[in-house]
Phi, psi and omega in degrees: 000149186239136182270357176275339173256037217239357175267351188281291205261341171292136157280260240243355163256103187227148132247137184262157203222055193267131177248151189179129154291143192228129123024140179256181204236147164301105182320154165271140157032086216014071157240143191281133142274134189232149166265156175225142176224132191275139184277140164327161173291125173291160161319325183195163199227040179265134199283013178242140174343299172313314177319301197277335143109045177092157171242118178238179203269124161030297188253051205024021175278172189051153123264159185291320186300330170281348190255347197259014158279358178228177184243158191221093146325025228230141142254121201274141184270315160237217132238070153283145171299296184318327144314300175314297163321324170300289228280324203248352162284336198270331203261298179314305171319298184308316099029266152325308164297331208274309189243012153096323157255174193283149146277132188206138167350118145241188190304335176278005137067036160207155211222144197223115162240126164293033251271179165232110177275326202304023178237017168073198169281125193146306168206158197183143183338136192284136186288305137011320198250322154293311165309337159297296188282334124010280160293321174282002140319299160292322179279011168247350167129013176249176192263178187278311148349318179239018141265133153229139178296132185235160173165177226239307198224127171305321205288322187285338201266007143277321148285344180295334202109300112028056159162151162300157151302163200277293158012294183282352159275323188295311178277023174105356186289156182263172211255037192232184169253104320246086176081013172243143135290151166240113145335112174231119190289325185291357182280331163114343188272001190255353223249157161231151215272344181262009189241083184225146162254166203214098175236169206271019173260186227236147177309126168320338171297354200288141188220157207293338192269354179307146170266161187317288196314338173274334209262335177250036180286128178290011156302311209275341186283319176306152192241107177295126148258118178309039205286313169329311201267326167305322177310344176211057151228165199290337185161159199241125154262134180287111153234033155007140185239177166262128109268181169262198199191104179290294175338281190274325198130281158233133169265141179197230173283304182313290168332296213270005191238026195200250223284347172272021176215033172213143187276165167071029197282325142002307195285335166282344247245327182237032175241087164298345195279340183255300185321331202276323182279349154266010162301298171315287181342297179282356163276343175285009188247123169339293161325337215239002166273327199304341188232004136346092187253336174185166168264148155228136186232102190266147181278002185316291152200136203247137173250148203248357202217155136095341166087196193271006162296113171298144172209064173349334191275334175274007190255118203237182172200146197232140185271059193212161195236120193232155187222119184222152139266352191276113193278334156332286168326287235274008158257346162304314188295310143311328126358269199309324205285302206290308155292006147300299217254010155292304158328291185305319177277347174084034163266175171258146170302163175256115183210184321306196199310159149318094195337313168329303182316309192276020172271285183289009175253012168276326193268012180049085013063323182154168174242131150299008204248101176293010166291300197303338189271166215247091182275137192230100181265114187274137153261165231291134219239000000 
């Protein structure tokens, strides 16, 4: 099957595309306001880089063919904030050297961090590691004001921390990460009714009494894509935690920019047979690429066991912070790292590789072949 061409041509994987201005919709419950504006229609909806003439930043800067060939290394001497801060200076300098450009303000003056809550409290994007990548943000022109924290449920991103306790809003706290807004995607308000991925497995809702016609109604198959609310930053950064995932294998960066950035994602979630190509599919829609600039993904902690329910006996840590836009590389480099310490415990490995990798590196996405990348191990600054 040829996969460059795979958002065009499926009879049965399809993303519908209808553009239209619509109205937002009235927000849930303690949701921040933000604007969001559904983006013009592209020239094409063909899933590879080229088609689109690369994937850059707002303001045509980084292009994807120049970032996505190396790997960015640091070994961490702890994971203390102060450590983080070296570490997330050290990789953004590099970074920076690396493609030749500055990061800088555009015109849309807000920067989108993808974080990871979902697994509740217990493990989660490192809060450390978001204050890092923060500052340095700032030291590039944007306000604190103009980061927003992004993730699927307020509630968890209220236990991870990434929100007060309703306890600290009662007393007067504000509803942000300290002067960021945060984005919770289940709220609804982030989402255009015309912007969904669509595929033939059957809604998590499905119950024994359902009838045919309820259980594959395509209202209920759709996964919205936050295409709206990404649309208006200057570029998004990816921060992803490891898990193992029975649906993909592993959750990681392909995870946190796919079935963790979308509604009605359940359904993907314990379907190997389905989840790794739509996994792709939705890391390949244009829109949700264009201001992609990169991942940074830490080892701090990782579960090796047990799917996304935190579970500590199963929680393991490797001392390195690593910077790819190649979301591919740097899910491999979890892979191994996840079948390092599976071993050791006496799990069976996740083998072969995960279907996901070699799916989205047919949509050029990225490469497994960790050879090919120019792995750059920065030292402890």
């Amino acid at each position: 099957m040829n996969f460059k061409n795979i958002l065009r041509k499926s009879a049965v994987l399809q993303i519908y595309f209808i553009f239209a201005l619509i109205s937002a919709g009235a927000g849930a419950q303690e949701t921040v306001e933000l604007q969001v504006a559904v983006p013009p229609p592209p020239k094409s909806i063909d899933a590879s880089p080229e088609a689109s003439g690369g994937l850059k930043t707002s303001d045509g800067k980084i292009p994807f063919s120049a970032s996505r060939d190396f790997l960015i290394e640091y070994r961490m001497r702890s994971f203390s904030s102060k450590e983080y801060s070296r570490a997330v200076a050290a990789l953004f300098s590099d970074f920076e050297n690396a493609v030749g450009m500055k990061i800088g303000r555009g015109k849309k003056g807000k920067v989108g961090l993808k974080v990871y809550s979902n697994s509740g409290a217990g493990i989660g994007t490192p809060k450390p590691l978001v204050d890092a990548v923060i500052a340095q943000l700032e030291r590039r022109g944007y306000k604190k004001s103009e980061i927003c924290l992004i993730d699927l449920s307020r509630r968890k991103l209220r236990d991870v921390g990434f929100l007060p306790r309703v306890s600290a809003l009662r007393n007067g706290a504000v509803d942000d990460y300290n002067g960021s807004p945060v984005a919770d995607l289940e709220s609804g308000k982030y989402y255009d009714k015309n912007w969904y991925y669509d595929n033939p497995l059957p809604p998590k809702t499905y119950r024994h009494n359902q009838t045919a016609e309820a259980v594959y109604d395509p209202e209920l198959r759709k996964s919205m894509l936050p295409v709206p609310l990404y649309y208006g930053f200057d570029f998004w950064i990816n921060l992803p935690v490891v898990t193992d995932m029975e649906g993909l294998g592993i959750s990681g960066a392909i995870a946190n920019v796919s079935v963790w950035n979308v509604s009605n994602n359940e359904r993907f979630l314990n379907s190997p047979a389905n989840a790794p190509m739509a996994a792709a599919e939705m890391c390949a829609v244009p829109e949700m690429r264009e201001g992609y600039l990169f991942s940074i993904m830490s080892l701090e902690q990782m579960q090796i066991a047990g799917g996304a329910h935190f579970n500590a006996g199963v929680c393991v840590s490797e001392p390195y912070v690593m910077l790819s836009s190649d979301i591919v590389a740097l899910d491999v480099m979890a892979w191994n790292y996840v079948n390092k310490h599976r071993t050791r415990r006496g799990f069976d490995i996740i083998a072969p590789m995960p279907p996901v990798l070699g799916y989205c590196e047919q949509l050029k996405l990225g490469s497994a072949n960790i050879t090919d990348k120019k792995r750059r191990l920065l030292p402890v600054r």
